[in-house]
TORZA-576760 format. One line per 4 residues: their letters; for each residue x, y, z of C-alpha. Coordinates in Angstrom, 3 decimals. Example, Ala and Ser with C-alpha at 12.3 -4.5 7.8 and 13.67 -1.06 7.14 Angstrom:
<nodes>
as> 12.300/-4.500/7.800 | 13.670/-1.060/7.140
</nodes>
This chain:
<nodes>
xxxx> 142.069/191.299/-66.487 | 141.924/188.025/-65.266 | 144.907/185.318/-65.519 | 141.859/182.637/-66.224
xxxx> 141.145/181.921/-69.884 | 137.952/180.774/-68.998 | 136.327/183.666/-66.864 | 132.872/184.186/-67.245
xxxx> 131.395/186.442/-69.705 | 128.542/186.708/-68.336 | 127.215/189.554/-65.933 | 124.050/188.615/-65.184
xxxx> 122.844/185.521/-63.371 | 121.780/182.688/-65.390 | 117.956/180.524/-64.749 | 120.344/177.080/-63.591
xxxx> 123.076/177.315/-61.416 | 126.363/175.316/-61.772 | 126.680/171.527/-61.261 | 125.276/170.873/-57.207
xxxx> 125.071/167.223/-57.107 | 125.977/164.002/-59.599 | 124.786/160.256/-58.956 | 126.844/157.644/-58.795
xxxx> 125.272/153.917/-58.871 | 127.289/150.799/-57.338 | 127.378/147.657/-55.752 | 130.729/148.182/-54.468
xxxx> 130.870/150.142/-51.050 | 134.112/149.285/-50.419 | 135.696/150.251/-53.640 | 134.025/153.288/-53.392
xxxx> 135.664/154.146/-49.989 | 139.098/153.018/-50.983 | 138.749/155.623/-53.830 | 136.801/158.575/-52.689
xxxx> 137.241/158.525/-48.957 | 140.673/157.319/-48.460 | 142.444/158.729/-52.056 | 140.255/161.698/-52.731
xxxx> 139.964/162.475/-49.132 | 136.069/163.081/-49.342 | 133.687/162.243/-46.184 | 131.035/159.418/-46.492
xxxx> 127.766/160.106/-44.508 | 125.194/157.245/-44.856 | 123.578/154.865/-45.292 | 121.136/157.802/-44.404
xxxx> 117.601/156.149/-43.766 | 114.805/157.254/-45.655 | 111.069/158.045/-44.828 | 108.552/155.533/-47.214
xxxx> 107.748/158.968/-49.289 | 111.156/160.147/-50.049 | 111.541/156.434/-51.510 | 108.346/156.572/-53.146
xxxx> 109.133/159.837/-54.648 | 112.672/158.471/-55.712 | 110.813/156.244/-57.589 | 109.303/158.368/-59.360
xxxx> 111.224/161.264/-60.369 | 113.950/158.383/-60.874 | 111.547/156.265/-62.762 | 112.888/152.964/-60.817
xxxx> 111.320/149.445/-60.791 | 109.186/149.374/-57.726 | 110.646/147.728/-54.603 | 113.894/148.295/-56.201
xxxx> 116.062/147.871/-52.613 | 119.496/150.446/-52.270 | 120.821/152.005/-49.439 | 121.274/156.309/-49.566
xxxx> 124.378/157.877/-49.057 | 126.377/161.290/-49.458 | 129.875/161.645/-50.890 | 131.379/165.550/-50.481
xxxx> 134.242/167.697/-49.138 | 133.056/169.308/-45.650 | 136.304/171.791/-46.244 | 134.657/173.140/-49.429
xxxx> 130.853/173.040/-49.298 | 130.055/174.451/-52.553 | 131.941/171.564/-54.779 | 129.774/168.717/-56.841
xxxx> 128.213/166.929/-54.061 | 128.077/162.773/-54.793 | 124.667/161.133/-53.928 | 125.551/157.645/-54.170
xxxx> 122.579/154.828/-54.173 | 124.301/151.170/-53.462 | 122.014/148.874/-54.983 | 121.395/145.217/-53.979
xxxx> 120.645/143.803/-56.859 | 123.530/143.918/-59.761 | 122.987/146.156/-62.478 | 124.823/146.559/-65.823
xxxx> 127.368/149.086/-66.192 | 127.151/152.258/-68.183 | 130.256/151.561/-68.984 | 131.730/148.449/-70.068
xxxx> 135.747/149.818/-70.062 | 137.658/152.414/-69.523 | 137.937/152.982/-72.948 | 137.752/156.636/-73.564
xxxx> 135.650/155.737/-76.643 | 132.890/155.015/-75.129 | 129.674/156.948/-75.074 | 127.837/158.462/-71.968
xxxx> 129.183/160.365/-68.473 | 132.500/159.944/-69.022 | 134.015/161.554/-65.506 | 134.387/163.523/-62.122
xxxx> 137.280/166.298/-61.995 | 139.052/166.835/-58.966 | 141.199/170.264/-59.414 | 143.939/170.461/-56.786
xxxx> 146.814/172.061/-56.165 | 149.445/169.507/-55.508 | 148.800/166.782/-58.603 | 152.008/165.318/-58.356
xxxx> 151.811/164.393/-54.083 | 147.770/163.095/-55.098 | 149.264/160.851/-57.775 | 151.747/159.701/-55.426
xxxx> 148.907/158.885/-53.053 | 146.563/157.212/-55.247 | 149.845/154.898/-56.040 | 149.866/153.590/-52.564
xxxx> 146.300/153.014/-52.625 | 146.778/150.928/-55.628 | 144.364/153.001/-57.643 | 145.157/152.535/-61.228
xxxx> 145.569/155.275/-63.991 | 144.543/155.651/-67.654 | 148.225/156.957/-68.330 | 151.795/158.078/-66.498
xxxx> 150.533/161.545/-65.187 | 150.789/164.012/-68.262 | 152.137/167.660/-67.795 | 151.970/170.125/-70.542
xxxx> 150.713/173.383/-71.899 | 147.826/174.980/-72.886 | 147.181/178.622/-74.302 | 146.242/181.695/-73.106
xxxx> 144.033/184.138/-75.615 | 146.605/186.750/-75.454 | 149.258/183.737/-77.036 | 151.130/183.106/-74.031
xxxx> 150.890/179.695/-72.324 | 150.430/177.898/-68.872 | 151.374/174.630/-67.384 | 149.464/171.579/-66.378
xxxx> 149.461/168.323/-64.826 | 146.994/165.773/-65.083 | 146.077/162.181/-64.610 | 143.060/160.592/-65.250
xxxx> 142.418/157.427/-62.661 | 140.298/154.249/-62.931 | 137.659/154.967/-60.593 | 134.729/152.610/-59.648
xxxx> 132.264/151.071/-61.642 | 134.536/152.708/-65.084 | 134.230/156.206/-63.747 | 137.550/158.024/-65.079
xxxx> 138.442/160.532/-62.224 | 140.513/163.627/-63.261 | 143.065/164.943/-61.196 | 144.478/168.318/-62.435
xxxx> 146.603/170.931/-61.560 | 146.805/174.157/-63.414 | 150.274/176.319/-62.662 | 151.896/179.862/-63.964
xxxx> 148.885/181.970/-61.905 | 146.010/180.627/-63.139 | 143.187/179.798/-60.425 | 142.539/175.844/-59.858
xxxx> 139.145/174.897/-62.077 | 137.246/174.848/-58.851 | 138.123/175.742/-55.250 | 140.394/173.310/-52.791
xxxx> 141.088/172.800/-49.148 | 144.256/174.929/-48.511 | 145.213/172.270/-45.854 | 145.447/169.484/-47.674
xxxx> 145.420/171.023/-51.355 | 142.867/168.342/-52.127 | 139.805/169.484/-54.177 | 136.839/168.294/-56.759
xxxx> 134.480/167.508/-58.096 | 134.606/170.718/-59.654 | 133.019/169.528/-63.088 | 132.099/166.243/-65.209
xxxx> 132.402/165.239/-68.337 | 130.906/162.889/-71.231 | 131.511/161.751/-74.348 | 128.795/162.502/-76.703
xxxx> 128.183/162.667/-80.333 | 125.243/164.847/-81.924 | 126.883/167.606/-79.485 | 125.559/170.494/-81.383
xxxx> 122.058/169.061/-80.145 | 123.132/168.137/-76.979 | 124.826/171.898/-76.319 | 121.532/172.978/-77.595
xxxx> 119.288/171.325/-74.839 | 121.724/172.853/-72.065 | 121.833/176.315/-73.862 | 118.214/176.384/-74.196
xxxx> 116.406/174.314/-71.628 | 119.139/175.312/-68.470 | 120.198/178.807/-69.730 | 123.791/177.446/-69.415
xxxx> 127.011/179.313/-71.272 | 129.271/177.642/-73.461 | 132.673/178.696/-72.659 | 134.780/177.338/-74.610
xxxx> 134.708/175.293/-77.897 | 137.830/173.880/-79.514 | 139.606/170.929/-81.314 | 142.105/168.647/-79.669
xxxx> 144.347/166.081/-80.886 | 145.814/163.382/-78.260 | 149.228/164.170/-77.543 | 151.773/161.399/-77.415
xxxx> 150.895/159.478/-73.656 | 147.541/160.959/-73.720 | 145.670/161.052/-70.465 | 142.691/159.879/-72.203
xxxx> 145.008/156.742/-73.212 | 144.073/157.162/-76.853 | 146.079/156.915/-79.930 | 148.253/159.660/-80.843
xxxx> 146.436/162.259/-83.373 | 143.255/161.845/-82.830 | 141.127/164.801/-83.055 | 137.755/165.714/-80.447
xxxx> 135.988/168.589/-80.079 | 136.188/169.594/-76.679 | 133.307/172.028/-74.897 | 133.093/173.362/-71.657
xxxx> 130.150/174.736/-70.588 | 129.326/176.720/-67.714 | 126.518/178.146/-65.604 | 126.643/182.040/-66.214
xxxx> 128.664/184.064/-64.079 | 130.114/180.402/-61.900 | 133.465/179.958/-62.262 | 133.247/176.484/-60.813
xxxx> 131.589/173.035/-60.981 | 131.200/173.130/-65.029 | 130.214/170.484/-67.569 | 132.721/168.886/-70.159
xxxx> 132.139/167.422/-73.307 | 134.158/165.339/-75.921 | 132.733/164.815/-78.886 | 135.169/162.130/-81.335
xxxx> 133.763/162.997/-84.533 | 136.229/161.671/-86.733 | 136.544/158.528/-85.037 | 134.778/155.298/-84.096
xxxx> 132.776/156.013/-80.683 | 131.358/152.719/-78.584 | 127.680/152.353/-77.445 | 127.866/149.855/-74.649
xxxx> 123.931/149.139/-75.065 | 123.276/149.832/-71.186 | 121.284/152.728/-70.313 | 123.323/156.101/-69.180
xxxx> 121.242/156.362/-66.192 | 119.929/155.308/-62.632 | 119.764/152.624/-61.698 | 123.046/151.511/-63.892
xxxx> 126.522/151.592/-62.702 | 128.160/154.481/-62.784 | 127.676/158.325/-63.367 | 123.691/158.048/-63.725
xxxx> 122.730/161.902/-63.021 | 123.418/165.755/-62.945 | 121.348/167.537/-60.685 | 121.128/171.297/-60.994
xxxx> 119.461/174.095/-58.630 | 117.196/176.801/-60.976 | 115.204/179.902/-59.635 | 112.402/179.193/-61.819
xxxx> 111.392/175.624/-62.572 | 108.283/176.310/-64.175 | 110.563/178.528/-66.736 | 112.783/175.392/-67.065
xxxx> 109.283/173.056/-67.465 | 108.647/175.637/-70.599 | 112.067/175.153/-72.064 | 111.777/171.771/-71.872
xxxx> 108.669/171.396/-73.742 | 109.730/173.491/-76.282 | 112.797/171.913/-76.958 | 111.089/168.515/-76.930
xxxx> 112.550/167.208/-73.956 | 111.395/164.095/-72.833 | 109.867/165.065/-68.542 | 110.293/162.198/-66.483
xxxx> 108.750/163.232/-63.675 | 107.915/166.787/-61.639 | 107.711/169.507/-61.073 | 106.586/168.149/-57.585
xxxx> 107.107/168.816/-53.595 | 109.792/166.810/-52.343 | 112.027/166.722/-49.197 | 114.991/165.072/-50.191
xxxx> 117.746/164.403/-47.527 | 120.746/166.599/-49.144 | 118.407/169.457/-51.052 | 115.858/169.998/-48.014
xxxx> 112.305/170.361/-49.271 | 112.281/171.588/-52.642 | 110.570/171.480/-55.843 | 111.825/168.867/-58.147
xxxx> 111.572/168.069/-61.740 | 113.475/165.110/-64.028 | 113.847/164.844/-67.721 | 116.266/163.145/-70.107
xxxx> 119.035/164.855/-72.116 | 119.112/163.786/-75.702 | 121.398/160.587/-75.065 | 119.112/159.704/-72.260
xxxx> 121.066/160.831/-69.283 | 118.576/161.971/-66.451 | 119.071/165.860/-65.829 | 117.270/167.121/-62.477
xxxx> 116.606/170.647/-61.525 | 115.426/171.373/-58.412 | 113.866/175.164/-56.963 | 114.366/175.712/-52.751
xx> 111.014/176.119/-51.166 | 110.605/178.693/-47.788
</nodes>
């Protein structure tokens, strides 16, 4: 049996696969080097010049004010090719932030995870980069179903543009959340997270539009020095959810139902600062047009031939989930 208390249950293969690519919007280059490149030890390829169609067709499935000027580039870790890949659009023009804090209150993509398996060296590097966290790093314990527990350590660090950045370390034999480089123990993204409310609807679009698996589904309270730097006591419903039979790049969600949540008023989408997409490979995007329809999804754009620079050509479809975040699913043409 395995040692991980979130192994699939799943044996078949789901219509979405797990989280391939999320999209981060910025005006700050530089900041995002400092943090991603030189703490999170993830290469930068870019600006990466694109044809007058691929930015016509970004456009579009994007749904961007035209002549809207950015330059491309691609955040990931060469070492471990199947992680959350970043596509990052810096934008010349300001834009508001999703975000207007780091207040863990606040609605809409919340953060990037970066399992590892040496949280206490990271944190010591992210200190000598100067790179802020929410909270002193926390270590704890969670449990196992069979009633026996396992050790953690976690801190959650202010990334750019309000992006809260998890680093985490899981200990007594249980695998990291996602694989690492066994060089430098560095890993992630191996999942993101947001903080919704409504989540029984919002588990419902992923459940029934993506064919995803919830895998897990409990109540939290913040424990004294949270990581989330809330108040003591507070209770959230926390959900993982998973693409069937993956063991890796997963989707969290917090849900504070019992307590005051924060709608910044901006957008939680491209072209805004911040976490603006989740991008998701399927076998059958017609099947996930169908969902989508019946659910009452609202389609942005697709599905339509596209050769994008990190997917290759591909047919591509966008459509908002119910708090307005832009979802995209893309099928691999021969």
């Amino acid at each position: 049996m395995s040692k991980d208390p979130l192994a699939s249950g799943a044996n078949d293969t789901g219509l979405c696969g797990y989280l391939h690519t999320a999209t981060l919007c910025t005006n700050d280059i530089e900041g995002i080097k400092t943090f991603y490149v030189d703490g999170m030890g993830m290469t930068l390829d870019g600006p990466i010049g694109l044809t007058d169609q691929q930015r016509l067709m970004q456009q579009k499935i994007w749904d961007l004010p035209e002549g809207l000027d950015y330059a491309f580039y691609h955040l990931h870790r060469k070492e471990v090719p199947s992680l959350i890949q970043l596509r990052l659009l810096v934008f010349k023009k300001k834009h508001p932030h999703i975000h207007a804090s780091y207040d863990s209150l606040e609605l809409g993509p919340f953060s990037l995870g970066f399992p590892n398996a040496a949280q206490v060296a990271l944190d010591s590097k992210l200190d000598g980069l100067g790179i802020q966290a929410m909270a002193p790093m926390q270590e704890g314990a969670i449990p196992r179903p069979d009633g026996t527990e396992y050790r953690y350590w976690e801190t959650i660090y202010k990334g750019p543009d309000y992006v809260h950045c998890v680093g985490i370390e899981r200990g007594d034999g249980v695998p990291q959340l996602a694989p690492y480089d066994p060089i430098s123990k560095q890993g992630g993204p191996g999942y993101s997270a947001q903080v919704i409310k409504n989540s029984d609807h919002f588990l419902s679009f992923l459940l029934d539009v993506l064919d995803l698996e919830l895998r897990a589904d409990r109540t939290w309270e913040a424990s004294p020095g949270s990581a989330l730097g809330i108040e003591e006591g507070v209770p959230f419903r926390f959900a993982l959810v998973y693409a069937k039979g993956t063991t890796q790049n997963h989707f969290l969600f917090l849900d504070f139902r019992e307590s005051e949540t924060i709608d910044t008023g901006v957008a939680p989408r491209i072209p805004n600062n911040g976490l603006g997409a989740w991008t998701l490979e399927t076998r059958d995007i017609a099947q996930v047009k169908t969902n989508a329809e019946k659910f009452g999804t609202s389609i942005i754009s697709g599905p339509a031939e596209y050769t994008s620079p990190i997917f290759g050509r591909v047919n591509i479809m966008t459509m908002l989930a119910p708090n307005g975040f832009i979802i995209e699913v893309f099928e691999k043409l021969n």
